[in-house]
C-alpha positions as a Markdown table, in Angstrom:
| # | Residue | x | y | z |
|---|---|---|---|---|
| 1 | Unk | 50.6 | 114.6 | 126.0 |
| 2 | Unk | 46.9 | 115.0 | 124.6 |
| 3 | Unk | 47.7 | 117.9 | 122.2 |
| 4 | Unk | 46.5 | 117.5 | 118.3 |
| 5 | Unk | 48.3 | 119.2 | 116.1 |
| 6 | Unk | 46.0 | 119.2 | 113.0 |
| 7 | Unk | 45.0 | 121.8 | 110.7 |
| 8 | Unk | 41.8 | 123.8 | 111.7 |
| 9 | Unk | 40.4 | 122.8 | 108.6 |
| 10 | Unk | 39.8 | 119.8 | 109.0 |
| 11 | Unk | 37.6 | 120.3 | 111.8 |
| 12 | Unk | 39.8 | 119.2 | 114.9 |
| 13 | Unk | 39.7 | 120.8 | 118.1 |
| 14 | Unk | 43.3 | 121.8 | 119.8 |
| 15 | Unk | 43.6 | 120.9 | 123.0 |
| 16 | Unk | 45.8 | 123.2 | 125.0 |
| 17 | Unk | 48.0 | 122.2 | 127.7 |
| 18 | Unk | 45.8 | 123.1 | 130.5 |
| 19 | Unk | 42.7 | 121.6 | 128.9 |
| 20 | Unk | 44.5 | 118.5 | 128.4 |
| 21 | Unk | 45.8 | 118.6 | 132.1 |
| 22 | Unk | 42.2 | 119.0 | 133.0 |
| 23 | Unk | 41.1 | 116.2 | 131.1 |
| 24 | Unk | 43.7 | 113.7 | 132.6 |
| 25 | Unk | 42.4 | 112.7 | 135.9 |
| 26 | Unk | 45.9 | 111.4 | 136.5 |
| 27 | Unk | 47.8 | 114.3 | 135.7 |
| 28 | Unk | 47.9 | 118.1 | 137.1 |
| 29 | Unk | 50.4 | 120.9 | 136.6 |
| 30 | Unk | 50.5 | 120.1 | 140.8 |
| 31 | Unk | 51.4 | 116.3 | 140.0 |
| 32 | Unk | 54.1 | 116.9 | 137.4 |
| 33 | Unk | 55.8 | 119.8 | 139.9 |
| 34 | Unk | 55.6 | 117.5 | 142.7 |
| 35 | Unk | 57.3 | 114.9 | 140.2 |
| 36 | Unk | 60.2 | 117.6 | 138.5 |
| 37 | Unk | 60.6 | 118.5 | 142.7 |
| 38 | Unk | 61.4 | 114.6 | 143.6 |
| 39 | Unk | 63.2 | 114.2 | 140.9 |
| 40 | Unk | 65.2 | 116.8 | 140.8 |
| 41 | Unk | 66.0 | 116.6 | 144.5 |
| 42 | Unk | 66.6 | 112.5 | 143.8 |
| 43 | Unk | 69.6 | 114.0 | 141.6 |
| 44 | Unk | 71.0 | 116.8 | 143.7 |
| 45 | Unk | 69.6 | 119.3 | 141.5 |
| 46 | Unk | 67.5 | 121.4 | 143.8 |
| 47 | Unk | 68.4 | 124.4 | 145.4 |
| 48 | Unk | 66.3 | 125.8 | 148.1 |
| 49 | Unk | 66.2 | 129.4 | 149.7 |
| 50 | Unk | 66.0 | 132.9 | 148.5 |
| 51 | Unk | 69.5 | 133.5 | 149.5 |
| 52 | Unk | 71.1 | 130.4 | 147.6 |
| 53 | Unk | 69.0 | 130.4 | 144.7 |
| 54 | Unk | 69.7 | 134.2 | 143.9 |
| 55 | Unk | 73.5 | 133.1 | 144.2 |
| 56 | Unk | 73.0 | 130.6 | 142.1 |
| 57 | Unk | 71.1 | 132.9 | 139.6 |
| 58 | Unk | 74.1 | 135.5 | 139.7 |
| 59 | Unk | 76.9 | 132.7 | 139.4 |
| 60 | Unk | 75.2 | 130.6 | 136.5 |
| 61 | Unk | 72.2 | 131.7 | 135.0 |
| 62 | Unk | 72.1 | 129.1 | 132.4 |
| 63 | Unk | 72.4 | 126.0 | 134.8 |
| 64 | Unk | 68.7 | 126.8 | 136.0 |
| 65 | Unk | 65.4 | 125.2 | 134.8 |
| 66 | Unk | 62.7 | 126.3 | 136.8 |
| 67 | Unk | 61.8 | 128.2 | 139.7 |
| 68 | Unk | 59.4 | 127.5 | 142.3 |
| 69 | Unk | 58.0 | 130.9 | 144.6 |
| 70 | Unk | 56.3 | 129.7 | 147.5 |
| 71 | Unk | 54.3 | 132.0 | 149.9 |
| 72 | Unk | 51.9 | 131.4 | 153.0 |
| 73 | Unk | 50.1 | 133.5 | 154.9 |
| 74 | Unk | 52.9 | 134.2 | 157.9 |
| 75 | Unk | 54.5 | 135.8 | 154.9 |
| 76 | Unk | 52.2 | 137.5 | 153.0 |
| 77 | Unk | 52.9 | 141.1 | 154.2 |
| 78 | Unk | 57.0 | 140.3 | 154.4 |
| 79 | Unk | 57.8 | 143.4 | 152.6 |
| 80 | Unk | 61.3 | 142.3 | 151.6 |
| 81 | Unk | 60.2 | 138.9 | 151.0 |
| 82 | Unk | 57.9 | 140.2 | 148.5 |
| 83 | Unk | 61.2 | 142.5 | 146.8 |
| 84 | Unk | 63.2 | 139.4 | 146.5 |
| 85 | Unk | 60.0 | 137.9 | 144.9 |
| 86 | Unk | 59.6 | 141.1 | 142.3 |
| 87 | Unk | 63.5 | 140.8 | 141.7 |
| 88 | Unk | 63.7 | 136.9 | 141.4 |
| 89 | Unk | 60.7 | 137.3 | 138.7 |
| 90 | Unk | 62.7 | 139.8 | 137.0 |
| 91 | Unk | 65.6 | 137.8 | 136.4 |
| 92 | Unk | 63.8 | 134.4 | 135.3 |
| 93 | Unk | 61.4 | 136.6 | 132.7 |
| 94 | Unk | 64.7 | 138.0 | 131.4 |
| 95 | Unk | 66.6 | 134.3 | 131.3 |
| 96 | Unk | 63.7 | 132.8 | 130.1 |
| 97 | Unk | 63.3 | 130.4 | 132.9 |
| 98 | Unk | 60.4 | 129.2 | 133.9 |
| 99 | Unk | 58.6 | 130.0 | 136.9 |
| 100 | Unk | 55.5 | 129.0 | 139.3 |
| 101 | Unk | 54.0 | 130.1 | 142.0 |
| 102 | Unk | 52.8 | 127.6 | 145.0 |
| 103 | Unk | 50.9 | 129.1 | 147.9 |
| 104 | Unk | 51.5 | 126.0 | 150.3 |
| 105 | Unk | 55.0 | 126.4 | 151.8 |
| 106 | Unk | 54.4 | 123.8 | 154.6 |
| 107 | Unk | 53.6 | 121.4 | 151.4 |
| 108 | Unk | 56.2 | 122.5 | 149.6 |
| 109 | Unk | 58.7 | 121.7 | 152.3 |
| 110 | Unk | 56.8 | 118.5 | 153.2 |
| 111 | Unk | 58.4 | 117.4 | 149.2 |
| 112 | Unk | 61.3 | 118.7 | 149.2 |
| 113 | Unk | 62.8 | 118.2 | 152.9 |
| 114 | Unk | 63.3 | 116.0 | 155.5 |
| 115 | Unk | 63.3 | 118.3 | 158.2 |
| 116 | Unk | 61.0 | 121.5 | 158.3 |
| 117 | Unk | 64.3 | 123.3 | 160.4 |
| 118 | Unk | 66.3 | 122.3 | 157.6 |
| 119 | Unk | 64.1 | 124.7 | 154.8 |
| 120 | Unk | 63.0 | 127.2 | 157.3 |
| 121 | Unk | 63.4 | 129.4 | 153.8 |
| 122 | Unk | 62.1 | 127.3 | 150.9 |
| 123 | Unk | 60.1 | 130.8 | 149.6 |
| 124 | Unk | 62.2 | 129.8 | 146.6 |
| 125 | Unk | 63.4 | 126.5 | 145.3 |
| 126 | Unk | 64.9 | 126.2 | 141.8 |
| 127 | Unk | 65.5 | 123.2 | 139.9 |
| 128 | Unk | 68.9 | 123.2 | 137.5 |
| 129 | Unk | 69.8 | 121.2 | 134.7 |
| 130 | Unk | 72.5 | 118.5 | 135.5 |
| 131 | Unk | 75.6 | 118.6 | 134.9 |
| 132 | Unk | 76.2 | 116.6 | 132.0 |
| 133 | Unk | 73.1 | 117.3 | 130.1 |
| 134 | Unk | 71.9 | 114.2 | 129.4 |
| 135 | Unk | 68.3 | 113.7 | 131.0 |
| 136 | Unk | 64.6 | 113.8 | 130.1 |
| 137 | Unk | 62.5 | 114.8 | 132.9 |
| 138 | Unk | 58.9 | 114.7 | 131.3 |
| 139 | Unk | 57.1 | 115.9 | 134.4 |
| 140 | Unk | 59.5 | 119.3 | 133.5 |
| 141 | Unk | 58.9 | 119.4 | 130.1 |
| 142 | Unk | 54.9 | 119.3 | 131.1 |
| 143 | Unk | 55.7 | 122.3 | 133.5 |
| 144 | Unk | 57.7 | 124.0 | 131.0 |
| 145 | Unk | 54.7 | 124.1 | 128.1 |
| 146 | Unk | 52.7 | 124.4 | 131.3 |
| 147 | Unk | 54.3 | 127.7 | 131.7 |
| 148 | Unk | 54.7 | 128.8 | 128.4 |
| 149 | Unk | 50.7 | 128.6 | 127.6 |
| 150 | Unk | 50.4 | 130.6 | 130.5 |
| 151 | Unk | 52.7 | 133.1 | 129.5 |
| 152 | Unk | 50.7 | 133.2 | 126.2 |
| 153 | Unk | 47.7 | 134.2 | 128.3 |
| 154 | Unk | 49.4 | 136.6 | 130.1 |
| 155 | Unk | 49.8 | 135.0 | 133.5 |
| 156 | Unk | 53.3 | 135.6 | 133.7 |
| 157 | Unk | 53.5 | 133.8 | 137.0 |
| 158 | Unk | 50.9 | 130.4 | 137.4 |
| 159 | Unk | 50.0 | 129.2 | 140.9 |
| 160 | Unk | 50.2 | 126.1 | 140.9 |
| 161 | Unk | 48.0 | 123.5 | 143.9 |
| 162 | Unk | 50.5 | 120.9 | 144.9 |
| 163 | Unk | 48.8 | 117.4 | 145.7 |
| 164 | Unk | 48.0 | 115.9 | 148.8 |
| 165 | Unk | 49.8 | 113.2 | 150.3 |
């Protein structure tokens, strides 16, 4: 991370998050998510579809990380799609998870899936923390700061541009 941490009076300039990412040719709040999603799904920690990831919100709220809402066009004007959006929102403000918005499904699924027929729902994929407890993911922790700069700017949901290929 290029963040400095030194007193204002000394005359040094704090880099936030964003700026930093910005300044990193090699790293992008797209990058690390893409990362966090590999990884994640490399552990059997992912959980994709509306459906499943609001069971999994009302089971155990605490075993989730971070939330992924993806939309594309076929799916903007999905009234209910855009209630279970409002209501999953709702619930990670008030759990303090974090939570991104992607507006490339087809990518999305292209990361997390083999098969497209197999995530015909991945409007919303949630990453939770394993089992044990015992795991660093720093491509999370980048989204997680990533998120919670945001927040402080009042963008209470950050889209995020997943990479290419």
């Amino acid at each position: 991370m290029n963040e400095c941490r030194q007193s204002k009076d000394i005359g040094v300039r704090i880099l936030t998050l964003q700026e930093s990412f910005i300044q990193s040719p090699n790293s992008s709040p797209g990058k690390s998510l893409k990362e966090a999603l590999l990884c994640a799904q490399s552990e059997e920690r992912l959980t994709v579809g509306v459906y499943e990831s609001a069971k999994i919100m009302t089971e155990d709220p605490d075993s989730v990380s971070f939330c992924v809402l993806a939309m594309d066009e076929e799916f903007e004007c999905d009234i209910a799609l855009q209630i279970h959006f409002t209501l999953i929102q709702s619930f990670c403000f008030d759990n303090d998870i974090s939570i991104v918005r992607v507006s490339d499904m087809q990518r999305l699924v292209e990361i997390v899936g083999d098969k497209a027929e197999q995530f015909e729902d991945a409007h919303c994929v949630l990453i939770t923390n394993p089992a044990d407890g015992s795991w660093e993911d720093p491509a999370l922790e980048k989204l997680h700061l990533f998120c919670e700069e945001s927040r402080r700017l009042n963008d209470w949901v950050p889209e995020i541009s997943l990479p290419e290929r």
